[in-house]
C-alpha positions in Angstrom: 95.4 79.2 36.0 95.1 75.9 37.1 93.9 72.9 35.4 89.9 71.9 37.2 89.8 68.1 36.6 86.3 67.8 37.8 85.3 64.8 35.7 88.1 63.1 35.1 87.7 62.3 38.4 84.9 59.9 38.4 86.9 57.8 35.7 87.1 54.1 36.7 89.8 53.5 34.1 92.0 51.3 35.0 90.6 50.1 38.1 89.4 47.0 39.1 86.0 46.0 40.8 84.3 43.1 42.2 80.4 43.4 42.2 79.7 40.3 45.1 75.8 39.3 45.1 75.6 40.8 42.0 72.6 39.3 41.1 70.9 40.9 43.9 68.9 43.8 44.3 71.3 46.5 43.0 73.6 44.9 42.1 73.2 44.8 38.2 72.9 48.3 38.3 76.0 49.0 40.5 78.0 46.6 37.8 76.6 48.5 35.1 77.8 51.4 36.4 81.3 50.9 37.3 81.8 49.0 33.3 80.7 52.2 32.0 83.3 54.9 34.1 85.4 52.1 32.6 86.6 49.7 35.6 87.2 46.0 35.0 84.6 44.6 36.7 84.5 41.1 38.4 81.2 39.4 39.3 80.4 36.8 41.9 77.6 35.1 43.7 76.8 31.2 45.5 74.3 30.5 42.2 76.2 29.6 39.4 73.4 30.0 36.6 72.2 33.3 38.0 75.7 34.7 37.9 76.4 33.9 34.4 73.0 34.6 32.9 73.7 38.0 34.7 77.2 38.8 33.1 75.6 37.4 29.2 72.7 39.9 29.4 74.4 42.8 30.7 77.2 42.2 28.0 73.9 42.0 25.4 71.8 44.8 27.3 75.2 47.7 27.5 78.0 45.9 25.3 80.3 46.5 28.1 81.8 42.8 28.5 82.1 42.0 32.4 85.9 40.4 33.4 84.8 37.4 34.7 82.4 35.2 37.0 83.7 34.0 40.2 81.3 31.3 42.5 81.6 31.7 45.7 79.0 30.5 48.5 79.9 32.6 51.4 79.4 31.9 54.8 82.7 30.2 55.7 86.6 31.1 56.0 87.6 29.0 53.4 85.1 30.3 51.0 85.9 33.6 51.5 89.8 32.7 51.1 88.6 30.7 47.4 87.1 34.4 46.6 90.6 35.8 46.8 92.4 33.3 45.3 90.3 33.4 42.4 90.5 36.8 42.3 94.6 36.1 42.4 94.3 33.8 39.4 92.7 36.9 37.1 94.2 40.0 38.5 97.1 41.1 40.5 95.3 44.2 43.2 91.1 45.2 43.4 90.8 48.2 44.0 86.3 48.3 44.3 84.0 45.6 46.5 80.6 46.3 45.7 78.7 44.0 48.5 75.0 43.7 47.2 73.0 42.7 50.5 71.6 39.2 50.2 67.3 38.7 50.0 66.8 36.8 53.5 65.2 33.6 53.2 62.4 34.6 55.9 59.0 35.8 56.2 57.0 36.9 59.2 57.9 37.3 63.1 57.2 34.0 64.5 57.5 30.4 64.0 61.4 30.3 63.3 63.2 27.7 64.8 67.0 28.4 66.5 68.5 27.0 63.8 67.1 28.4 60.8 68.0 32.1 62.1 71.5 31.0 63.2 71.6 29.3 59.6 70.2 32.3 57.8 72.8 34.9 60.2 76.2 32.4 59.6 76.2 32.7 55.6 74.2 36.3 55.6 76.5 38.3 58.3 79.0 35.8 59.4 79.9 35.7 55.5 79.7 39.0 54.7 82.5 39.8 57.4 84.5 37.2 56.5 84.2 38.2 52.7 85.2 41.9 53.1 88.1 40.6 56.1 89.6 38.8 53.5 88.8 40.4 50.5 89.5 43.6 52.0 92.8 42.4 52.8 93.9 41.7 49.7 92.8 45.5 48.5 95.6 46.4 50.8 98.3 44.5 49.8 98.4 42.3 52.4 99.6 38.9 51.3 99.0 36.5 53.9 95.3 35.9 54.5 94.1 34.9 58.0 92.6 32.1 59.3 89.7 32.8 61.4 91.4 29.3 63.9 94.6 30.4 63.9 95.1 33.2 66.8 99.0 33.0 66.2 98.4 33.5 62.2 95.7 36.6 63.1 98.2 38.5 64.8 101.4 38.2 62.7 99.1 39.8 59.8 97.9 42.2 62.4 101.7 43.2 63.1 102.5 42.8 59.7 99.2 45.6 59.1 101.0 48.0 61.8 104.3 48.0 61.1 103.1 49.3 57.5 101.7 52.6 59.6 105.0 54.7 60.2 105.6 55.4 64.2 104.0 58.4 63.9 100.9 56.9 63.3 100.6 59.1 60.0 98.3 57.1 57.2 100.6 56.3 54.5 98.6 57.6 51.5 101.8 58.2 49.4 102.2 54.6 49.4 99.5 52.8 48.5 96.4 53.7 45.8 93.7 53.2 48.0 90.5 52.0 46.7 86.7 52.0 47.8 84.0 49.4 49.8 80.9 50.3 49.0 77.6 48.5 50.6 74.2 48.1 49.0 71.4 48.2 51.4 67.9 50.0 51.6 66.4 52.9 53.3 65.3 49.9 56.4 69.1 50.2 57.5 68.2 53.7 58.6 64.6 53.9 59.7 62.2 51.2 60.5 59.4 50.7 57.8 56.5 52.4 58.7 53.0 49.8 59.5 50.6 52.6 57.6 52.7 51.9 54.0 51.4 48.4 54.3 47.7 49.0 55.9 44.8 50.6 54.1 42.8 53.3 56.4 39.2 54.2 56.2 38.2 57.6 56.3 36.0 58.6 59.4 34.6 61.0 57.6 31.9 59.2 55.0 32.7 61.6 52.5 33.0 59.6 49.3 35.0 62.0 47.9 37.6 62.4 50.5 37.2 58.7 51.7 40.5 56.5 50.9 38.9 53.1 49.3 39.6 49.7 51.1 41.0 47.2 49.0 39.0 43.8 48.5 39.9 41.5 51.4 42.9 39.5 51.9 42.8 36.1 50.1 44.9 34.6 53.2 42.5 35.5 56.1 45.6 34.9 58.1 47.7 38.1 56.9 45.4 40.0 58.7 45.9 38.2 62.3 49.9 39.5 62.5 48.9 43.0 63.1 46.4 44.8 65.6 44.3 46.2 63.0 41.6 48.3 64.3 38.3 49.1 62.7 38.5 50.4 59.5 42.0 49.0 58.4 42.7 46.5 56.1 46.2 44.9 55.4 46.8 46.2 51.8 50.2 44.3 50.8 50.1 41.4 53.5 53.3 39.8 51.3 55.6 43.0 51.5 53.9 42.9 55.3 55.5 39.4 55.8 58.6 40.5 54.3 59.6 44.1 55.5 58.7 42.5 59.0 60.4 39.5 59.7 62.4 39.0 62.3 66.1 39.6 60.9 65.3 42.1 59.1 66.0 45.7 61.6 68.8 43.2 63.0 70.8 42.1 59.6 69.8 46.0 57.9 71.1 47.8 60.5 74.3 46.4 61.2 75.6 47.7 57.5 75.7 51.1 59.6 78.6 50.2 62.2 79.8 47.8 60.4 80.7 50.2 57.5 82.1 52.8 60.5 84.5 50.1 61.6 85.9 48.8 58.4 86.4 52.6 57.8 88.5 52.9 60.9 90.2 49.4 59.8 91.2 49.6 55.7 91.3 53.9 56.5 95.5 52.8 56.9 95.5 51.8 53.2 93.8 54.9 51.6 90.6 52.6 51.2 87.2 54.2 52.0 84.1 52.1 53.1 80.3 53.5 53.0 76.7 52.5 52.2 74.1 53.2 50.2 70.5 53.2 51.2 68.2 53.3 48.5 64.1 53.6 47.8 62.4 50.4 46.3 63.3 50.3 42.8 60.5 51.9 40.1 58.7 49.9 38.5 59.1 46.9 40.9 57.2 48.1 44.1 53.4 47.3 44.6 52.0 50.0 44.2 49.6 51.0 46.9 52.6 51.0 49.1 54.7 52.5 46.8 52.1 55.6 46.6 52.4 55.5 50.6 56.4 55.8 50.1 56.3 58.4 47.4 54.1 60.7 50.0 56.4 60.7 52.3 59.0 61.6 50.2 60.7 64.8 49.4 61.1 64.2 45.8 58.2 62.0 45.1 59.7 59.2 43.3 61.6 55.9 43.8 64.6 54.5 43.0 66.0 54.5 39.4 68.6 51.7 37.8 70.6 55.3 37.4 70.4 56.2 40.4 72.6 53.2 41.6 74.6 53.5 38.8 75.4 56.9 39.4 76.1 57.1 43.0 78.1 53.9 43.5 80.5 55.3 40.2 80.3 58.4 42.4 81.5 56.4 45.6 83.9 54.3 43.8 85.8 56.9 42.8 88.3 59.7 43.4 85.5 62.2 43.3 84.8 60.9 46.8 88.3 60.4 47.8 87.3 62.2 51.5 83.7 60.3 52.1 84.1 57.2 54.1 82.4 55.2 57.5 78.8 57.0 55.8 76.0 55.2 55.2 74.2 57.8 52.4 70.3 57.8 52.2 69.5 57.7 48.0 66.0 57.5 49.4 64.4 61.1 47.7 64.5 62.3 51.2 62.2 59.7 53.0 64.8 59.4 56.0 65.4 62.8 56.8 61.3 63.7 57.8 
């Protein structure tokens, strides 16, 4: 009979991780996760007080110790390069990135000038590709690191990439360990947010046992002047309004979905795998008149849990998902799938 090694393989031991943003939303909880399957687990984010006020309480909160803190302010090739080689300096091969998706600095539709949103999109996406180019490259052995100016330097790493892949154009899994990229995003990357979590609705019907209550009036009269609300609806959550909907937001969310296909198609020559999670609003942390809107629509009635990030990125990171990649997974209690 032969041996079933079903748990063993969601053991981390042994492997190494890098949780970038991981002061973010998710991101605690995907670091928590991968110290307790037993990875060595790098943190890393532009604010240097946030990050190490993050790795102090999660070593007090769990007792699992975090490997280091690593600043990095992305946006640039060169900061993405100092990533790397401070990863170099504390360990010789990663084999996890955990990308937390940065908050974007922007409320509401209008009144953004050209250079904020080309600003906000140059360290937001522009960073985050240049962060898993070269952070990604260094999960594949690759040595040399590109420079995003140099054409001539780009394409001897690009040849140096190929003429790893035998002629046959067979994926050399034999050779190399593999490892895992792993996106944290929300359930906006797969389906727009709906207006009616936000808005409160009078019943027509007068019965004041059926009726749905309008909530007192909006302190900012102006909340109400970015919808079309018609008679009978009042903005509930103007704030999460402001948020949800800004202008970036469908735009930045959405691009985690191709993004994580072509990476796929990319590190898929080094045995690594690339996908993304999109969770609920966390528990606990969600106003909750739109968070009773969310739940309704839900299969499973509930939100997001710290273990259910936990969970599914260990699940993700490791072997036990060893044939999952280019997928970004709802974690969302079914909300996406009506």
């Amino acid at each position: 009979m032969s041996s079933l090694k079903v748990l063993e393989s969601f053991s981390l031991s042994g492997k190494t991780a890098l949780v970038h943003n991981a002061y973010e939303t998710y991101g605690r909880e995907a670091a928590e996760g991968l110290l307790a399957a037993g990875a060595n687990v790098f943190l890393s984010g532009a604010d240097a007080e946030r990050i190490n006020a993050l790795a102090e309480d999660i070593s007090k909160e769990t007792g699992y110790e975090p490997a280091g803190v690593l600043i990095c302010q992305q946006g640039t090739i060169k900061a993405a390069k100092g990533l790397v080689a401070d990863l170099r300096a504390h360990t010789p091969a990663l084999d996890i990135l955990v990308y937390a998706e940065p908050e974007l600095p922007l409320t509401g539709w209008s009144g953004h000038s050209f250079e904020k949103l080309f600003n906000i999109l140059k360290e937001v996406q522009v960073g985050l590709m240049l962060t898993v180019q070269q952070v990604g490259m260094f999960m594949a052995g690759l040595t040399d690191q590109v420079d995003s100016d140099d054409p001539e330097q780009y394409e001897a790493v690009l040849a140096q990439a190929v003429n790893m892949i035998p002629a046959d154009g067979a994926v050399p899994f034999g050779k190399f360990d593999g490892g895992a990229v792993i996106f944290l995003t929300d359930y906006k990357s797969l389906i727009a947010p709906d207006p009616y979590n936000y808005i409160s609705v009078e019943e027509e019907s007068g019965d004041p046992e059926t009726a749905v209550p309008l909530p007192k009036p909006c302190a900012d009269e102006t909340a109400a002047s970015l919808t079309d609300l018609r008679p009978g609806e009042t903005m509930a959550v103007p704030d999460m309004w402001r948020s949800d909907f800004n202008l970036l937001e469908g735009y930045v969310k959405g691009g985690f979905v191709n993004y994580t296909r072509q990476i796929a198609g990319f590190l898929g020559h080094w045995n690594i795998r690339a996908n993304t999670l999109a969770f609920a609003p966390f528990a606990g942390e969600t106003d909750e008149f739109f968070a009773a809107k969310y739940k309704r629509h839900t299969h499973l009635k509930r939100l997001t849990t710290a273990e259910d990030v936990r969970s599914t990125v260990v699940f993700l990171a490791s072997e036990a998902s060893s044939l999952m990649t280019g997928l970004t997974v709802p974690v969302d209690g079914g909300y996406t799938v009506k």
